[in-house]
Each structure stands twice: as structure tokens, then as C-alpha cells.
N, C-alpha and C positions, 0 to 999 in steps of 0.2 A: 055833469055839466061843467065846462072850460070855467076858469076864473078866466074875468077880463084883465086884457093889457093892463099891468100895471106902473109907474115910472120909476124906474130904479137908476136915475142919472144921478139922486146924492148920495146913493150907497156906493154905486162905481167911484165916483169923485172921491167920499172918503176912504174907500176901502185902498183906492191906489196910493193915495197919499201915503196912509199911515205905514202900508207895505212898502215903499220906499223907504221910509224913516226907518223901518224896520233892516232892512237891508242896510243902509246906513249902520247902524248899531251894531251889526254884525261885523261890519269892517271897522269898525272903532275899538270892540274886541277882539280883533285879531290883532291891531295895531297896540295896545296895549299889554295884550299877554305877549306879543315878541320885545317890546321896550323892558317887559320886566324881565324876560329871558336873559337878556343881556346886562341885566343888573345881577352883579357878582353876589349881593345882599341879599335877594331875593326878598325883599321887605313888602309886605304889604302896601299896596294902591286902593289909596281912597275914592280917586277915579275909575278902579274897575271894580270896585262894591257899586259904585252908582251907574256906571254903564250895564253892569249885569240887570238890576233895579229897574230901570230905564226899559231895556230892552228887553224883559219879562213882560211889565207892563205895557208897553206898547205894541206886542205880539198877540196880548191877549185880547187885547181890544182890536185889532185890525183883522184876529181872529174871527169873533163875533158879528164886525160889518162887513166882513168876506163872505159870511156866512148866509146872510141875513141877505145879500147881493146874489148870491148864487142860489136862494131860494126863489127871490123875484125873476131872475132870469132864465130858471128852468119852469119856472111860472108860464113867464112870456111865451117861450119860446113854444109850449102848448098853445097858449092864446091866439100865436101870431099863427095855426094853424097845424101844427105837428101833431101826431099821433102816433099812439104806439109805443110813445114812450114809455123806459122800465120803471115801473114804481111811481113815485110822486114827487114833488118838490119837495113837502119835507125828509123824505127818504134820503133825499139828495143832500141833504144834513147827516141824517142818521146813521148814512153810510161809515162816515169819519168816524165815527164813534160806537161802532160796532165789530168786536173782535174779528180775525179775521177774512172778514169781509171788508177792512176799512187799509186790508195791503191793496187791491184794484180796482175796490168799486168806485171811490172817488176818480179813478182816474176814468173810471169806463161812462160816468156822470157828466164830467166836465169836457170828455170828448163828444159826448150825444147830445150835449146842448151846442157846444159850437156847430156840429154837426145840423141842427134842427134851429139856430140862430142863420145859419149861411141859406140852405133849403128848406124852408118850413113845410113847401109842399109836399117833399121827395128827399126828405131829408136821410132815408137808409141811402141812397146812392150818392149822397155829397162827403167829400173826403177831411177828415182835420188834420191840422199839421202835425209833423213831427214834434214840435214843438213842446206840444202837450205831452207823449211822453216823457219827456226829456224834463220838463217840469215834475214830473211823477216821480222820475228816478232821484230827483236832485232833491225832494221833498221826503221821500224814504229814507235814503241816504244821510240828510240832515237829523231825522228824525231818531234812527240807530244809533248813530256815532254818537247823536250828545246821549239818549238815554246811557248806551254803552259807559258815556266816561261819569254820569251821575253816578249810575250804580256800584264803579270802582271806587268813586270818593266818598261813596257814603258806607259800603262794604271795608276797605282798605284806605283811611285818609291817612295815614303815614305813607304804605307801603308802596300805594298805588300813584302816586301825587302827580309824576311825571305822566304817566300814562294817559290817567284821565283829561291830565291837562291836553296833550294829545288829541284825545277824539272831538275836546270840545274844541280847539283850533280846527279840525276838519269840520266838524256840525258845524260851526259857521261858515269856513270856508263854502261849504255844498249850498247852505241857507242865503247865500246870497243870487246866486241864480237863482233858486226857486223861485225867491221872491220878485226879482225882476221879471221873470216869464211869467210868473202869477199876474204882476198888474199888467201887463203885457196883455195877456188874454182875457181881463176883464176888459180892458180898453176895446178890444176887437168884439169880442162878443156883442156888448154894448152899444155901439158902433153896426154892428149888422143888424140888430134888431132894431133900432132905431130906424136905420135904411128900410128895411123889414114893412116897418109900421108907417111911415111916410105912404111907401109905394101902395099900401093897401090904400090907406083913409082917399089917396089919387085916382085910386082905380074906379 
């Protein structure tokens, strides 16, 4: 049996916000590991102990209501009439955290909801944007480069210093698309099913 329509307008509202902030934070550490680059001292910034802080913390929480959004919206998107769809709404969580499975399945999740948010009826023959890969790649990408330079600085923290510093300037640089195309596509998704559900209660 469907779960009914249910509102996910303050999980989209916070979830975009904090992803924003989140992006923010990313360019606030880039903007600081380049100022300290150019400090001949190379002294310690008490600003990027609290920006790194910062922007843990606020990744893990918009985490969470991204999460928590993307459950109610593959929800919906059954509700508003879709079928066929792979797996379940919580699956559509579990995917991210399931080896192996969590390098494409999120991406193949959050394209078959937009997909099934645009045509609820006929939703295998409606197309998603590029977009959505392009947020996948940037999400990986993000995701590699900072484990990549964790693991040198915690393996090699003399040796490795520059390096890691390195990948963690790319991990953000990559993380900040992501996250604009992330809130990008909850807006839209959002956005269509509301349209969605309008047109039905009409009908």
C-alpha cells in the first residue's frame, strides 16, 4: 500500500539553506588555506580550526535534513502515482551508505525521483537533466580528494603536509558545486511535486 502525500516544504527549506551555508564554508576554506599559503610563517590560524569545526558541523546536519528530504520526496513521488520504482524510500538512504553500491546508486535514486517528480504517470519515459550527473561527479570527486588528503595526514603528517593540503583545496573546490546543484535540485524536485499535487487535488 502507497504512503500518502506527505509535506516536505521544511525539510527542502532547511535542507537548502544549510547546503548553502555549507558551500559558503567551503569557499571560506579555500580562502584561508590560500592567505596562509602566502604567509612565509606558515603559523597556525585560529580561524581555520574554527572554519574546519564550523563546516563539519554544518555538513553533518544538512546531511541528515537532505536525507530525511530525499526520503519524503521519493515518498511522494510514489504517492503522487509512480510505480516501479527500485527499492523503497528508505533504500534511497541506504544506498549512500552501502559499500559499493553508494559509487551510483544515489545517483540512479535521485535521477528516478526527479524523473517520477516531473511524470508521475510515465515517469520511465521523462528525461533528467544533465545536471544531476554533473552533481554526482562533483560529489565523488569531493568525496575522494578530501578522504585522499585525510588519509596522507593522518598516515604521513610531516611528510605528506603539502599534499594533503592539496587534495583538501580540491575536495572543497569540487564540494562547492555539488552543493549548489544539490540545493538546486531539491528546489526543483520540490517544486514539481507540489505542481504535481496541486494538479491532482484540481482534477
Amino acid at each position: 500500500m502507497t504512503a500518502p502525500f506527505r509535506d516536505a516544504s521544511a525539510a527542502a527549506f532547511w535542507a537548502r539553506r544549510l547546503v548553502w551555508i555549507d558551500a559558503a564554508l567551503s569557499l571560506a576554506a579555500i580562502a584561508l588555506a590560500l592567505l596562509r599559503d602566502l604567509d612565509p610563517a606558515r603559523t597556525d590560524n585560529p580561524a581555520e580550526l574554527a572554519s574546519g569545526i564550523a563546516q563539519f558541523a554544518v555538513y553533518v546536519v544538512a546531511a541528515v535534513v537532505s536525507l530525511r528530504w530525499l526520503y519524503l520526496a521519493n515518498a511522494n513521488a510514489r504517492a503522487l502515482g509512480a510505480t516501479d520504482l527500485m527499492g523503497s524510500p528508505g533504500l534511497a538512504i541506504a544506498w549512500f551508505f552501502i559499500p559499493i553500491a553508494n559509487l551510483f546508486m544515489p545517483y540512479v535514486t535521485l535521477r528516478d525521483t526527479w524523473r517520477a517528480s516531473a511524470e508521475p504517470g510515465d515517469w520511465q519515459a521523462a528525461r533528467a537533466p544533465l545536471a544531476i550527473l554533473l552533481w554526482w561527479i562533483c560529489w565523488l570527486a569531493a568525496g575522494i580528494t578530501g578522504l585522499i588528503g585525510l588519509r596522507l595526514l593522518l598516515e604521513f603528517p610531516y611528510e605528506a603536509g603539502d599534499a594533503a593540503e592539496l587534495f583538501f583545496l580540491v575536495s572543497n573546490a569540487v564540494a562547492i558545486p555539488a552543493a549548489l546543484l544539490w540545493a538546486w535540485m531539491i528546489g526543483r524536485i520540490q517544486e514539481m511535486q507540489e505542481k504535481a499535487r496541486l494538479t491532482q487535488a484540481l482534477a
